[in-house]
C-alpha positions, 0 to 999 in steps of 0.5 A: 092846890091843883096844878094851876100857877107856879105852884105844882099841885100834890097831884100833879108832882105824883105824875111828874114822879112817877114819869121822871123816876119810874122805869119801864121795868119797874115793878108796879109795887113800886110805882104805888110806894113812889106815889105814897112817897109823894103824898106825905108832902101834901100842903093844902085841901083836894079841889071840891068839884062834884061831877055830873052828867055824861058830855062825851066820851073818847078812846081812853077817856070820859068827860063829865060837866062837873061843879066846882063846890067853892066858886060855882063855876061849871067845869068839863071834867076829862076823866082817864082810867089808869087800868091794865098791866104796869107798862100800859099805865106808865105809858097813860100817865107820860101822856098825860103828863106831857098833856098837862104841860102843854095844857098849862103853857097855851093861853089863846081865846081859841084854846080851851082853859086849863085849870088843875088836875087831881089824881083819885085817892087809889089812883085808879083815874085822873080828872083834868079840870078843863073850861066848860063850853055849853054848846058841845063839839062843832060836830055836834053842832053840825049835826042840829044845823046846817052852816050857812056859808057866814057861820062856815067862814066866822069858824073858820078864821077862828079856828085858823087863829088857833092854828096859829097860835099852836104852830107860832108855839111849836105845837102840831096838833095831829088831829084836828077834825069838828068833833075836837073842836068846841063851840061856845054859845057866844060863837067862840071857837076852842081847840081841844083834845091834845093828847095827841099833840107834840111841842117842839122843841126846835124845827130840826126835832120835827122829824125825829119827835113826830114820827109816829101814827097820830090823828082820825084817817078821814082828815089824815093829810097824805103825807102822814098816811105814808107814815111821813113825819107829821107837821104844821103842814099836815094840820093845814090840810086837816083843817080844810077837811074840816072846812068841807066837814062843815060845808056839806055836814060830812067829813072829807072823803065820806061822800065817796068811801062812807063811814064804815070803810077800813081805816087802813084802806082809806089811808092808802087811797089818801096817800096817793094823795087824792084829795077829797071832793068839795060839796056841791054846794061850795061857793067858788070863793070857798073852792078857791080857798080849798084848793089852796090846802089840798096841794102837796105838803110843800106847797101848803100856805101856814095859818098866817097866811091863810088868815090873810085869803078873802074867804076868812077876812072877818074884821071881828068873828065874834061880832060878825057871829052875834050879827050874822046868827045861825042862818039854818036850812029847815032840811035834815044834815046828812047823816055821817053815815050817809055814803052817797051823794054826787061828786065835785067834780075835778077842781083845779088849784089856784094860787091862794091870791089869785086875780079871780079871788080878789075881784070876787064881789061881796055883793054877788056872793049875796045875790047867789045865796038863795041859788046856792040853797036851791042847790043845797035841797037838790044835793040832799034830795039826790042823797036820799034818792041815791040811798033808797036806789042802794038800799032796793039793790041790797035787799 
């Protein structure tokens, strides 16, 4: 049963019902009656899985590491309350339909695994059954250890993979940031959390499908803070900020704005299209490859293209990750919360193929390692000294 295969699981058609035959207006009386209707064609057993410990949380949404009792294998169980007033619910249930139906269509090493659905016997949740991966979200991650620039580039060119398997199959994702995206303990990359993503139909629906308020405002591309139609483009310029977020351990514009500015406040200021500052510990490979996202949406290089950018030309990340290893710093990774810190200074755009980035030497980039950790210590002394200047000035 479940909703993996050809074969429609029970639980899966109650969603399709519900979202296909149900109005808006429909008393939710009603809705129940439809559900009851579905459930007299059950064929087959309810999946065994047992939940366990707590993994994460979201806006609308637990996920709890869970056992399948049949095969022993470890799930992540995404669990979606169905509470509030009749609409509310409809409006949970067509996202979550068109959640699974993309879920089910994507097949690529760097997107999570979907395995099946079950709705709870008084329906009052959902559980999507999804791959378990055993390190957690890159944020966290990021949080523990501080990259070095080898891991930085081996998750990027993964990450970028995905990208362009999604936008190669007309999806947008719309929020890509560290904290949905999943590190396994063999150093695979996983794209996750698409329930704010939208499947295309053809490249003429974009505007028409898109137009709404989706993503986190810190990796917001400006063009969807001027409530402009989200694109492929806008998720390029999300995952450079995930490149800084994992450069300097804190998300784009958070050394300037910090963590507690209005959401709506800083979108304002990313819609001027002022792009964030690079960490100071940026190699100038790193700021070329950079400088080739944070441009105007037209301008903006597609994940193939950037794939072909010597800062993610990796022959195997996988390999390339069991050789390389974490390299970490013995130095506490800023907090999200830390606000301060010196800017990158101006930084100019190049083109994504310049002479400059061609000619740079592997084995320069080998020798200013250790200059780039020096810095690294004397960037994250200068934070805590800057955070203890505020802090007597606040008191």
């Amino acid at each position: 049963m479940g909703c993996c295969g050809s074969k429609k699981g029970m639980h899966f058609l109650i969603l399709e019902k519900l979202t296909n035959q149900v109005s808006e207006n429909q008393p939710l009386a009603q809705i129940k009656s439809q559900e009851d209707k579905v459930q007299t064609n059950k064929v087959g057993t309810k999946r065994d899985y047992k939940k366990g410990d707590l993994i994460g949380t979201g806006a609308f949404s637990e996920v709890y590491q869970a056992l399948d009792n049949k095969t022993g294998k470890l799930l992540a169980i995404k669990t979606v309350k169905l509470q509030g007033g009749k609409d509310e619910i409809l409006r949970t249930i067509i996202a979550l339909k068109a959640e699974i139906k993309l879920l089910k269509k994507l097949q690529h090493k760097n997107i999570i695994k979907y395995y099946f659905t079950e709705i709870s016997p008084n329906h009052s949740y959902v559980d999507i059954a999804l791959e378990y991966i055993a390190q957690g979200s890159l944020r966290k991650v990021i949080n523990k250890v501080r990259l070095d620039e080898a891991n930085v580039r081996i998750y990027a060119r993964q990450i970028l993979e995905g990208i362009q398997y999604l936008h190669q199959n007309k999806v947008i994702h719309r929020d890509i940031k560290a904290a949905n995206i999943l590190v396994d303990s063999d150093g695979t990359i996983k794209l996750s959390d698409f329930g704010t993503s939208k499947a295309l139909e053809s490249e003429e629906t974009l505007i028409i499908q898109n137009k709404s308020l989706k993503g986190t405002p810190y990796w917001m591309a400006p063009e969807v803070c001027q409530l402009k139609a989200a694109s492929f483009e806008s998720d390029i310029w999300s995952f450079g900020g995930v490149v800084i977020e994992m450069i300097g351990g804190l998300p784009p514009y958070a050394d300037k704005y910090g963590a507690d500015i209005d959401a709506q406040e800083l979108m304002k200021k990313i819609a001027q299209e002022e792009k964030p500052n690079y960490p100071q510990q940026t190699s100038t490979l790193a700021t070329e490859f950079l400088d080739s996202i944070f441009v105007a949406a037209h301008l903006r290089p597609s994940a193939s293209k950037l794939l072909q950018h010597p800062y993610v030309q990796i022959s195997d990340p996988q390999i390339d990750s069991e050789e390389v290893g974490f390299k970490q710093s013995l130095d506490p990774v800023p907090s999200k919360s830390k606000i301060a810190g010196p800017t990158a200074g101006d930084i100019q755009d190049q083109p994504i193929n310049s002479p400059q980035t061609q000619l740079q030497p592997i084995q320069q980039q080998q020798r200013l390692d250790e200059q780039r950790l020096q810095k690294q210590r004397e960037w994250e002394l200068a934070l805590q000294e800057e955070l203890k200047r505020k802090s007597k000035q606040n008191s």
